[in-house]
C-alpha positions in Angstrom: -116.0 -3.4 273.6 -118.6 -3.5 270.6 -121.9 -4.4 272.0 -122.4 -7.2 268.6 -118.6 -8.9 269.3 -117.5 -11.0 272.0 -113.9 -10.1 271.0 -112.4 -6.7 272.7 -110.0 -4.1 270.8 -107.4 -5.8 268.5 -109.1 -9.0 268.6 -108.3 -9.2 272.7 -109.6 -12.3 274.2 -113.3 -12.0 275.4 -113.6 -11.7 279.8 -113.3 -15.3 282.0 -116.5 -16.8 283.6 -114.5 -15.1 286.7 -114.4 -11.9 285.1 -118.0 -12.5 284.5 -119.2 -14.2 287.9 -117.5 -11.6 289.9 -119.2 -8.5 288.2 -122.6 -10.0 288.1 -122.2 -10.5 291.3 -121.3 -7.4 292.5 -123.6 -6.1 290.4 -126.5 -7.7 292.1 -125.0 -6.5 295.5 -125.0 -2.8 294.1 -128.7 -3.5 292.7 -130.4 -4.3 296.2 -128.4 -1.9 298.1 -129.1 1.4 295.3 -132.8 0.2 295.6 -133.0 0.0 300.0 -135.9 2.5 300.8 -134.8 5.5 302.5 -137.9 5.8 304.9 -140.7 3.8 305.7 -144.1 4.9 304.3 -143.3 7.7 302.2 -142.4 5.5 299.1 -146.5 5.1 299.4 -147.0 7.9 298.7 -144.4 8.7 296.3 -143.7 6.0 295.1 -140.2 5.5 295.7 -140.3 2.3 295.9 -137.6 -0.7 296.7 -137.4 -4.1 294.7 -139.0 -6.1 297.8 -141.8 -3.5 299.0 -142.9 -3.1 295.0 -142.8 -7.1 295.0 -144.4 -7.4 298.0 -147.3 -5.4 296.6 -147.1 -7.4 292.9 -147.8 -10.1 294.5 -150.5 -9.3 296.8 -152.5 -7.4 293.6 -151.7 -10.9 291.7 -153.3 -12.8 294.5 -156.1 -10.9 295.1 -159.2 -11.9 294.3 -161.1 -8.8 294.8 -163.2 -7.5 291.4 -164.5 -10.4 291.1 -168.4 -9.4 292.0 -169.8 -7.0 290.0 -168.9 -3.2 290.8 -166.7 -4.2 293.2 -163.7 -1.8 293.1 -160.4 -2.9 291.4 -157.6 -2.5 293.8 -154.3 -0.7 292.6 -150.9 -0.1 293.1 -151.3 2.8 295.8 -154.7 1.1 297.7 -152.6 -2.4 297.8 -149.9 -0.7 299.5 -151.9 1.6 302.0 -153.7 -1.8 303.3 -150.6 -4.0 303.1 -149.0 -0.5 305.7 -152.5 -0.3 307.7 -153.1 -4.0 308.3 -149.4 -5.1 308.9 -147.1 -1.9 309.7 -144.6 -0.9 306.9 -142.8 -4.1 308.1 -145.6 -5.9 306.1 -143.8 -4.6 302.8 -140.7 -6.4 303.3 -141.3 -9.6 303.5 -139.7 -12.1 301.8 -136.0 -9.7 302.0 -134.3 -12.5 303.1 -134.6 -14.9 300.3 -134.1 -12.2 297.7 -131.2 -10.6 299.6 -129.5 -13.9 300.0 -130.9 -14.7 296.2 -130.0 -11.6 294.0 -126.0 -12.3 294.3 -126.0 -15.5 292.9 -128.8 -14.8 290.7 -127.0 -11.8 289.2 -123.6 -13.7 289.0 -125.4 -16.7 287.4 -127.3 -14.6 284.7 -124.0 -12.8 283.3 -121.8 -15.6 283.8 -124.3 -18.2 281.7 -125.2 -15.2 279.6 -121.4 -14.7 278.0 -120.8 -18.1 277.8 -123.7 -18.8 275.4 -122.7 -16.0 273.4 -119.6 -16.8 272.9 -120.8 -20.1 272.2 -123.2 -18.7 269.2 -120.6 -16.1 268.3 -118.8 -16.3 265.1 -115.7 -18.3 266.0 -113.4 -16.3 263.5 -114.6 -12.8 263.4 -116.2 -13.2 267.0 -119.4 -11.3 265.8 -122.6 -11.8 267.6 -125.7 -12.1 265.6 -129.4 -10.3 267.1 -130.1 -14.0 266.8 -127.4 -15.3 269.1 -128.1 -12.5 271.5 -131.6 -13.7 271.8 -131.4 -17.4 272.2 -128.0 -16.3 274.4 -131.0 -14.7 277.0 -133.3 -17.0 276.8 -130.9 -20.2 278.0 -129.3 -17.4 280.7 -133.0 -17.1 281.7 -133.7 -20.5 281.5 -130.7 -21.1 283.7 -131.3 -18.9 286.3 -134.5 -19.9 286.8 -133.7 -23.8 287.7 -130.8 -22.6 289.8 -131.5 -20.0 291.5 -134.9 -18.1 291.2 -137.2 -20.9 291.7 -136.8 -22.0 294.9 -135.9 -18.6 295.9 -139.2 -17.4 294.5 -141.1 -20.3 296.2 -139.5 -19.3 299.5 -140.5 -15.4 298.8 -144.1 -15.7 297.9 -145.3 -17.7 300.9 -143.7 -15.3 303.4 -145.5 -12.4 301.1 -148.9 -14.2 301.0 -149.5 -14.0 304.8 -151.9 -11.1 305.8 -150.9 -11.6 309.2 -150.3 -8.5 311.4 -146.7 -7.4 312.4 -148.4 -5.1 315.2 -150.1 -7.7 317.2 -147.8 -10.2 319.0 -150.2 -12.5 319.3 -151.0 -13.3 315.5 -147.7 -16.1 314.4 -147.3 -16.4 311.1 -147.0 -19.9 309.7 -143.2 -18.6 308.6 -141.6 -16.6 310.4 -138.8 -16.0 308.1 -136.9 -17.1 304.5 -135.2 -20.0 307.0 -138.0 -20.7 308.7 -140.1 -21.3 305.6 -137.7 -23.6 303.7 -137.3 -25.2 306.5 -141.3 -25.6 306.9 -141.6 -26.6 303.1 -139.1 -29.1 302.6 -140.6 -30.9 306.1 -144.1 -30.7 305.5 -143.9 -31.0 301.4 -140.4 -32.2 300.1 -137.9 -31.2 298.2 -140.1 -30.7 294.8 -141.8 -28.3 296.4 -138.8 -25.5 296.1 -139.1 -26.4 292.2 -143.1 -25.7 291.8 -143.9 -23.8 289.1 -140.3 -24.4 287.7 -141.6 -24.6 283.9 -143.2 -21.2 283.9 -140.3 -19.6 286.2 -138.3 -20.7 283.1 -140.2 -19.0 280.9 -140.8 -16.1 282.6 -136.6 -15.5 282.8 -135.9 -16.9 279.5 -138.4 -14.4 277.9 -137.8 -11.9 280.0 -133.6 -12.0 279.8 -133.9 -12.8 275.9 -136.3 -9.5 275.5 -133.9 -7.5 278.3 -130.1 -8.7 276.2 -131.6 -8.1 272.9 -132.9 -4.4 273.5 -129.7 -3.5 275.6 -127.6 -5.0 273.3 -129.2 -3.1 269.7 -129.4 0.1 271.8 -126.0 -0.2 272.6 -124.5 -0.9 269.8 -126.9 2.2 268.1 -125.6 4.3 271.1 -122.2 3.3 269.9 -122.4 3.7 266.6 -124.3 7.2 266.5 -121.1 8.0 268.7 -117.8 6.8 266.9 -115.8 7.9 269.9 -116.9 4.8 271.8 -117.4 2.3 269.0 -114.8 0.1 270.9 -115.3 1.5 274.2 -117.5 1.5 277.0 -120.7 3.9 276.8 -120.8 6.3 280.0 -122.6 5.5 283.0 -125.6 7.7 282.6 -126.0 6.2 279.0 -126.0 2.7 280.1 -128.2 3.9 282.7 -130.5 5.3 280.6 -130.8 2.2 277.9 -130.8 -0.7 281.3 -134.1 1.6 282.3 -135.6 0.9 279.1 -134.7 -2.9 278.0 -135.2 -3.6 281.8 -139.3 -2.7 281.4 -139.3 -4.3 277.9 -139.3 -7.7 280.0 -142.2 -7.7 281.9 -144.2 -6.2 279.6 -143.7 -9.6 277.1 -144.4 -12.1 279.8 -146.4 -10.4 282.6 -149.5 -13.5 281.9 -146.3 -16.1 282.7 -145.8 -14.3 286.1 -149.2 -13.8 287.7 -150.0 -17.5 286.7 -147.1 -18.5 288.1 -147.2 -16.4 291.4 -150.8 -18.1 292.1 -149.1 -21.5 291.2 -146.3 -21.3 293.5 -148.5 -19.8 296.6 -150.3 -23.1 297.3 -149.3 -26.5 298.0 -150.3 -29.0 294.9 -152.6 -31.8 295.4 -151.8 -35.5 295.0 -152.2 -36.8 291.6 -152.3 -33.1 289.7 -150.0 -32.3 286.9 -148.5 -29.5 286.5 -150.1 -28.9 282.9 -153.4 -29.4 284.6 -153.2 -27.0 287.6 -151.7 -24.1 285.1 -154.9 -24.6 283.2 -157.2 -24.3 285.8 -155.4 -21.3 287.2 -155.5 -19.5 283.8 -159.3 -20.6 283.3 -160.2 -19.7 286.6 -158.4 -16.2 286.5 -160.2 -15.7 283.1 -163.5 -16.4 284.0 -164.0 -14.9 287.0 -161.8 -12.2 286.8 -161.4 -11.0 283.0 -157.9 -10.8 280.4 -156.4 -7.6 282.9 -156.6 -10.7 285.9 -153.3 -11.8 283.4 -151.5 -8.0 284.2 -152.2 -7.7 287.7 -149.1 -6.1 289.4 -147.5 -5.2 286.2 -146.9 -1.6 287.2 -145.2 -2.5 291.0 -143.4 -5.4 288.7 -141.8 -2.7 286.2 -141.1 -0.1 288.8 -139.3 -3.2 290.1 -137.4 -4.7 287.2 -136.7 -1.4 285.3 -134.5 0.7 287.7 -132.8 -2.6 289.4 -132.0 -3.2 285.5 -130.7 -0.1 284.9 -128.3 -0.1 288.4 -127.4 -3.9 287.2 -126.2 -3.5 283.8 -124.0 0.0 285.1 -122.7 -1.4 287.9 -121.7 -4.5 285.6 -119.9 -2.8 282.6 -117.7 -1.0 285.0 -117.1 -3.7 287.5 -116.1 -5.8 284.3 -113.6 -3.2 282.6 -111.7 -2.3 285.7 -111.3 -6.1 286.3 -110.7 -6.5 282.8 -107.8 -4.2 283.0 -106.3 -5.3 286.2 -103.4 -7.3 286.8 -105.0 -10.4 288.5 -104.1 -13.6 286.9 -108.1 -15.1 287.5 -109.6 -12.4 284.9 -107.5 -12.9 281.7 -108.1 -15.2 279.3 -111.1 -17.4 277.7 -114.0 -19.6 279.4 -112.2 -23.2 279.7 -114.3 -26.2 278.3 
């Protein structure tokens, strides 16, 4: 399929939300289990990292507030990791797996689903042509979407089990949560169901930016991909090619919006107090980080962020072109056909 029409060969009908759902899906599956850590420590060291140890890490160097007095030592990707290992045992570097395991399926199956539909929405209803514009805005409400459904409270959930420094080696230091069900279950008790949704705005914009920025460079270097190479104009690029340009449009994200996520992360770690806006506490978050800690307070994390994003994105879109083409092409009556309004 042209990466700039919704439309396949021939004019053939564009793929069902099913088509769409399912893929993403098991796209986000594929994502989380290519990324699993093969040993404990060495990724350390060599930086072989999985999605929820480089998070874990993110986060901590987000909510640090070390640097702050003068010629104290900045604290980096490597250092964060080797304390997070030495203070809490390797175990320290997953926490927070279960709210993104039992997250990044829906997530996944949410983005591409809400994704297509907007573009076909924006397409051009007779030629079916999709417009860098469309594409754009199609990312951005996809984000948008994502964000309210699924990420927030997932991302809610995932940050207070990653901000405990207790110690996984002493049996005698208990953690406030003990695990992703343990800590919903604390937060809606003790602070209500609004509390999943704080920090919702910027979570919005975070995903909106960041899928608008990720669709947009994988669709133009797609279609540049497929143009350079007439013998997929209207075919799917090979795996190693869509590989390749998922890598790249997947570290284009956080680059944009990397401010949006460390506010965000610091917003989401502590309970609000009565009477403060949301407005209010995002200021004095941004003000404080600013002051005490300088503009590069705004890109903490952003390397453990990318090493993240970039190779889950590249896994994602793979696995998702070639989940949707074989469905595409199967005989099951639930992919053919056109979204139903």
């Amino acid at each position: 399929m042209s990466a700039k029409n919704v439309n396949g060969p021939g004019g053939k009908k564009p793929a069902t939300a099913a088509t769409n759902l399912i893929a993403g899906g098991g796209a986000g599956m594929m994502e989380a289990l290519a990324c699993h850590p093969l040993g404990g420590s060495v990724y350390v060291l060599r930086m072989g990292h999985h999605s929820d140890i480089t998070d874990t890490i993110k986060v901590r160097m987000q909510l640090s507030r070390r640097a702050r007095a003068p010629g104290a030592k900045r604290r980096g990707f490597l250092t964060t990791g080797k304390e997070i290992v030495k203070r809490e045992t390797p175990l320290g570097l997953y926490k927070g797996l279960g709210a993104v395991v039992t997250g990044i399926v829906p997530k996944m199956a949410i983005r591409f689903t809400s994704y297509e539909w907007y573009k076909q929405l924006l397409a051009n209803k007779t030629t079916g042509a999709v417009s860098g514009q469309a594409t754009f805005f199609a990312g951005l409400a996809a984000g948008v979407t994502e964000a309210v459904c699924v990420v927030t409270p997932m991302e809610v959930i995932k940050i207070r089990l990653q901000a405990q420094h207790h110690s996984m080696a002493d049996p005698l230091d208990i953690p406030k949560y003990r695990n992703a069900a343990h800590a919903l279950y604390t937060v809606l008790k003790e602070e209500g169901f609004g509390a999943l949704y704080r920090g919702v705005s910027l979570t919005a914009l975070r995903q909106g930016s960041n899928q608008a920025v990720n669709f947009s460079a994988y669709t133009e270097f797609k279609a540049l991909l497929q143009r350079i190479q007439p013998a997929y104009n209207n075919k799917e690029l090979p795996s190693y090619q869509t590989m390749f340009i998922g890598l790249i449009s997947g570290a284009m994200g956080p680059l944009s919006n990397a401010p949006i996520d460390t506010i965000k992360t610091r917003l989401q770690k502590t309970p609000g107090q009565p009477g403060e806006t949301a407005i209010s506490r995002v200021s004095a978050i941004a003000k404080d980080m600013f002051k005490q800690e300088g503009f590069h307070a705004f890109y903490k994390g952003i390397t453990p962020r990318i090493m993240r994003v970039a190779p889950g994105q590249a896994v994602t879109f793979t696995v998702y072109e070639y989940l949707k083409e074989k469905l595409e092409h199967s005989h099951v009556p639930l992919v053919s056909g056109q979204y139903e309004e």
